[in-house]
C-alpha positions as CSV (number, residue, x, y, z in Angstrom):
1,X,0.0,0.0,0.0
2,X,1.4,3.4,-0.8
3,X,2.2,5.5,2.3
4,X,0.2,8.6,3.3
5,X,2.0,11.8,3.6
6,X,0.6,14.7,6.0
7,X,0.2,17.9,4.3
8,X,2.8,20.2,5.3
9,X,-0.1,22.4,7.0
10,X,-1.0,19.6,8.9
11,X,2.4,19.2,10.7
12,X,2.9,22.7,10.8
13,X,-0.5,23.1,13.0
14,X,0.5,19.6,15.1
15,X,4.1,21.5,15.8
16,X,2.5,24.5,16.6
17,X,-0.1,23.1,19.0
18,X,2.7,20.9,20.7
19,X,4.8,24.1,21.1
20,X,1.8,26.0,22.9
21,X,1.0,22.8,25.0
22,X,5.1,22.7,26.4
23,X,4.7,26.1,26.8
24,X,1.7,26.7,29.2
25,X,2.4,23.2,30.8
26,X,5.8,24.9,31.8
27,X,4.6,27.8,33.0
28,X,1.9,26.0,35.1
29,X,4.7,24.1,36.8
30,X,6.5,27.5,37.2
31,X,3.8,29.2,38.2
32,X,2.9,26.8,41.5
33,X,6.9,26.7,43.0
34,X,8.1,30.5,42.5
35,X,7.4,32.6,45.3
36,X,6.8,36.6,44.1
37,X,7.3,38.6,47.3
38,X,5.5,42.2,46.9
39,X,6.3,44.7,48.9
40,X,3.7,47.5,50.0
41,X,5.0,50.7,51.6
42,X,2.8,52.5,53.8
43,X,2.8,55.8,55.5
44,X,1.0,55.7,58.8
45,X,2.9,55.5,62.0
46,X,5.2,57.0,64.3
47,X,8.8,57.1,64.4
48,X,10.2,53.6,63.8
49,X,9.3,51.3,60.9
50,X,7.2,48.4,61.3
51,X,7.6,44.9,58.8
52,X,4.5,42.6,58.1
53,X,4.6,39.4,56.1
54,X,1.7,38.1,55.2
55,X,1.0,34.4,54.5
56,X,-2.0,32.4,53.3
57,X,-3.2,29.8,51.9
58,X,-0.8,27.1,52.4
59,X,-3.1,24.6,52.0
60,X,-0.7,21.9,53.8
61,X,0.4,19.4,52.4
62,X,-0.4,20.6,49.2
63,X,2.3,23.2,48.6
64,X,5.0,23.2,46.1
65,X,7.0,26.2,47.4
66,X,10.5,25.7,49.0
67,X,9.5,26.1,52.4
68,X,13.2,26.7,53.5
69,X,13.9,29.1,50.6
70,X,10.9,31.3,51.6
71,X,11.9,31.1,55.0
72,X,15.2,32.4,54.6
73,X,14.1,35.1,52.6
74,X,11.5,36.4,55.3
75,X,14.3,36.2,57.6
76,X,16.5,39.0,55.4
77,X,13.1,40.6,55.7
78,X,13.3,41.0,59.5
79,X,9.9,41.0,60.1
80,X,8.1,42.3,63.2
81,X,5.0,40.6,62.4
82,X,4.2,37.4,60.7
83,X,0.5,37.3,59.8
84,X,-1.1,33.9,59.0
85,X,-4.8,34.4,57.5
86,X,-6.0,31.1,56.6
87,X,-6.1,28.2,55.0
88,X,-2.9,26.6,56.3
89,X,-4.5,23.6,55.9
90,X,-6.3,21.7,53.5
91,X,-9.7,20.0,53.8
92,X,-9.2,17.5,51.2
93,X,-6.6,16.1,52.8
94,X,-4.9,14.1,55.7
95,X,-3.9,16.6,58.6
96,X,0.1,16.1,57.9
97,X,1.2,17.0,61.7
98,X,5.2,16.4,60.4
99,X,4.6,19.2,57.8
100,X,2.8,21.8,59.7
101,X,5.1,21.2,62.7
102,X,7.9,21.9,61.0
103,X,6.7,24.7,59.5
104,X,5.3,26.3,62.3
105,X,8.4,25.5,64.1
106,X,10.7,27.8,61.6
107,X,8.9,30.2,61.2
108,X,8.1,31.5,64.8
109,X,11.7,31.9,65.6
110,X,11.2,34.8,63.0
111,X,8.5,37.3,64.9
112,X,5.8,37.3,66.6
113,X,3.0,35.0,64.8
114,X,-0.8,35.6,64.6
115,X,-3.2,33.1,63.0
116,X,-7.0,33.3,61.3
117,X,-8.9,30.4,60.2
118,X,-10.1,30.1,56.6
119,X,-13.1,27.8,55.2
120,X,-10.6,24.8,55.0
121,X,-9.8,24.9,58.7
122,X,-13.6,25.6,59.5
123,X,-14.4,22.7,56.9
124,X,-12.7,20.0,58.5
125,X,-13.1,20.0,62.5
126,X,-11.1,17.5,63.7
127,X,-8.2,18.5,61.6
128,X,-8.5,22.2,62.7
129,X,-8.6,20.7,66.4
130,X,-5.3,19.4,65.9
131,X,-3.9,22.6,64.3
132,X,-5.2,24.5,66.8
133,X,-2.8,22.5,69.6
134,X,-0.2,22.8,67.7
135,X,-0.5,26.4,66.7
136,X,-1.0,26.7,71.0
137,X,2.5,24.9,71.2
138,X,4.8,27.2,69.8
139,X,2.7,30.2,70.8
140,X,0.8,31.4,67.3
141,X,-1.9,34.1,68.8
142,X,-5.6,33.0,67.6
143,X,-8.9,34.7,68.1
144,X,-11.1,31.4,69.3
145,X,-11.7,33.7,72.4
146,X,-10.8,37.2,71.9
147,X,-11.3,39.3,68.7
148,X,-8.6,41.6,69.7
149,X,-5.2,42.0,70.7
150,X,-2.8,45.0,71.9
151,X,0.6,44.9,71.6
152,X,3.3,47.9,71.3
153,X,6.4,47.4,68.8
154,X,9.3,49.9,69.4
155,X,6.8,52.4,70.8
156,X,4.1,52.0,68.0
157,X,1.3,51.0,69.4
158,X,-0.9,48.1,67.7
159,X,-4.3,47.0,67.7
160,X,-4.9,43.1,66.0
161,X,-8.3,41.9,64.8
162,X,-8.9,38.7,63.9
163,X,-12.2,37.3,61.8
164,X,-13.1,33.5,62.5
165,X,-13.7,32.3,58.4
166,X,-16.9,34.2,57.5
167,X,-17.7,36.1,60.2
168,X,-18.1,39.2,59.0
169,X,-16.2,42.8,60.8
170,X,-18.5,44.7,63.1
171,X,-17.3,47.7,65.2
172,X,-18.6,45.9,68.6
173,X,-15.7,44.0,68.5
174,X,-14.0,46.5,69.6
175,X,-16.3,47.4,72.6
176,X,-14.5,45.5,75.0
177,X,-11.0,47.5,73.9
178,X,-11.3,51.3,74.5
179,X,-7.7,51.3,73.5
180,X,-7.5,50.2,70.2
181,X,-9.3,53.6,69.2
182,X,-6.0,55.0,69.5
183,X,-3.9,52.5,67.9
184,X,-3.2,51.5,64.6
185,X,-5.7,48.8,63.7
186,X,-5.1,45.7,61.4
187,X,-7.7,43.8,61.2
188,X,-7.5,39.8,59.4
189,X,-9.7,38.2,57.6
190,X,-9.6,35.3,55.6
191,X,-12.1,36.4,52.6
192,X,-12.4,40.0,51.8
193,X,-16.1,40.2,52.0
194,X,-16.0,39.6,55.9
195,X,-14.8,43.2,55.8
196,X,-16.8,44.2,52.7
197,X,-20.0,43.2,53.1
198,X,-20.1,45.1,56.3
199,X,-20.9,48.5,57.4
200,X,-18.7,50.4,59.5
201,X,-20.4,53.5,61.5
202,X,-17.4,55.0,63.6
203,X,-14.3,55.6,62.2
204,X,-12.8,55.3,65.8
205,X,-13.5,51.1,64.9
206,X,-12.4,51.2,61.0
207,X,-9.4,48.9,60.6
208,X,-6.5,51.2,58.6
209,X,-4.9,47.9,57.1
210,X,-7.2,44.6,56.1
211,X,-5.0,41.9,55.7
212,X,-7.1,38.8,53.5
213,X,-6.7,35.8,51.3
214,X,-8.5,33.0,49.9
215,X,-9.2,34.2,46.2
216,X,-5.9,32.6,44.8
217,X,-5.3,35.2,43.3
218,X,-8.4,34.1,40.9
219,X,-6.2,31.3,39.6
220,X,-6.0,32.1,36.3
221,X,-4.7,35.3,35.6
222,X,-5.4,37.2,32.2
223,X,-4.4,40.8,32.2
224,X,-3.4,41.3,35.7
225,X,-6.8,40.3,36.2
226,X,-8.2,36.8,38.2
227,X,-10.4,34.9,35.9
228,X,-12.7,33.3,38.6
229,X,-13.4,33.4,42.9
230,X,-15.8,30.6,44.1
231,X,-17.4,34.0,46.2
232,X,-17.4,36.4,43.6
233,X,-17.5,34.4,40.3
234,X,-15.8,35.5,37.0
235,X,-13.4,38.1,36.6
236,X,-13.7,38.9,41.0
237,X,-13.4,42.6,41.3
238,X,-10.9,41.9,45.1
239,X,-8.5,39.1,43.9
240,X,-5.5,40.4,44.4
241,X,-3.0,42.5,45.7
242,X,-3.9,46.7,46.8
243,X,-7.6,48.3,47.2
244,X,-8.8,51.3,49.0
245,X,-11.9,50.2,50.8
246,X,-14.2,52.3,53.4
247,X,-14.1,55.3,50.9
248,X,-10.1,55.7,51.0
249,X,-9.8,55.6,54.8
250,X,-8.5,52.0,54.6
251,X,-6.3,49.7,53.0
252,X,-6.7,46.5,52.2
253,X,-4.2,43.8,50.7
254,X,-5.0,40.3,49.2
255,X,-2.6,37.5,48.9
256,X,-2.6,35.2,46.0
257,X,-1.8,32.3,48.5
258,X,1.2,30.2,48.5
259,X,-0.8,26.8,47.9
260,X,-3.3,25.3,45.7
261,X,-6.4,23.0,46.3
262,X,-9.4,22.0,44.4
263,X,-7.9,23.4,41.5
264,X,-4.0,21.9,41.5
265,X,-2.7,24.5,39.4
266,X,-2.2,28.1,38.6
267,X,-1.4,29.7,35.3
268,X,0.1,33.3,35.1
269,X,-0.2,33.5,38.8
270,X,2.6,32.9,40.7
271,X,2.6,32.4,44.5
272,X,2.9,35.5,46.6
273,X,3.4,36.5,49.7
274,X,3.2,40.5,50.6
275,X,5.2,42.4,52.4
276,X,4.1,45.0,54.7
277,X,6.2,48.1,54.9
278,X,4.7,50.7,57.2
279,X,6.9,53.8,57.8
């Protein structure tokens, strides 16, 4: 039988389409291990400068990132403040108490560690019962029983609110602390509409930074823009990165996330972890 010979379209078309398929399948594979740390400078307090990493959605065990890498570069950082706001772990799977020990283990040696749940954590009970002991044994502050804490950093004084997953902000949370009226309040919260969706009367209990997560980032990004937000649907208007909420008088900063979860990848979306410059 004679052979059959392809048209040279043909294997132009199958060469092209194989290109395009090594090419995004690459950059999926980059996009999911290297870490973009974004720095965000604010002018708000006092004197003496004041560092903020923010980390979320680790989903662990499912994280590609070099956990030792990002470690060491937070620690150049010198942060004063390590914020974790949710999602550490991940529903789906096995609560991986070797993973999340040493992780938490490392990275408290680097400052002073707070801790929000996200709808993984709240998802899975058991499992979040066990994070929660281990978050208790190297000393990560929660907010199971208080909404607020004050603290003073080099003679800047701090007020931190933390949101269980979505329960959303209210001023009376701040009844109980006539203090925080005068200090500079950061307030986190694991989706952005627990701060959105809710109306803030007194600007004596309006959070000045909103530290959140959960959006990935919308895990495809096109544009600079997310392409979808289980909350907020196609093309989420908060996904990432800076927004001026409350009518300018606060600031509010979304993390991409480190991890990944239901969907295993990401695509023109690297993970990210802010850093919080306030001056």
């Amino acid at each position: 039988m004679p052979r059959k010979h392809h048209h040279p379209l043909v294997k132009f078309i199958f060469v092209v389409i194989s290109l395009l398929a090594i090419i995004v399948l690459s950059l999926v594979y980059i996009d999911s291990k290297n870490v973009v740390y974004e720095t965000f400078i604010f002018d708000e307090v006092g004197e003496h400068d004041l560092t903020i990493v923010q980390l979320s959605d680790l989903h662990l065990p499912h994280l590609e990132v070099n956990l030792d890498q990002m470690l060491t570069k937070l620690k150049e950082e010198k942060p004063d403040l390590i914020m974790l706001t949710g999602d550490l772990i991940d529903s789906r799977s096995t609560y991986d108490e070797k993973i999340v020990t040493t992780f938490l283990s490392k990275v408290t040696t680097l400052s002073p560690v707070f801790f929000v749940s996200g709808n993984h954590e709240i998802r899975q009970h058991e499992n979040y019962s066990r994070l929660k002991e281990t978050l208790e044994k190297y000393y990560v502050i929660t907010f199971d029983d208080e909404m607020s804490h004050n603290l003073e950093i080099r003679g800047t004084n701090l007020t931190i609110i933390g949101l269980q997953n979505e329960i959303p902000y209210h001023e009376a949370y701040l009844e109980k602390n006539p203090e925080a009226s005068n200090n500079y309040r950061i307030l986190l919260a694991h989706q952005p509409q627990q701060f959105i969706d809710s109306p803030i009367k007194t600007f004596s209990s309006l959070p000045q930074l909103i530290l959140s997560g959960h959006t990935h980032g919308g895990q495809i990004r096109i544009f600079n823009q997310g392409l979808f937000s289980f909350d907020q649907g196609f093309f989420p208007k908060y996904d990432a990165g800076l927004y001026e909420v409350a009518d300018g008088d606060a600031k509010m900063v979304i993390s991409r996330g480190l991890g990944n979860s239901l969907l295993p990848f990401r695509f023109n979306n690297k993970p990210h972890v802010p850093i919080i410059k306030i001056i």
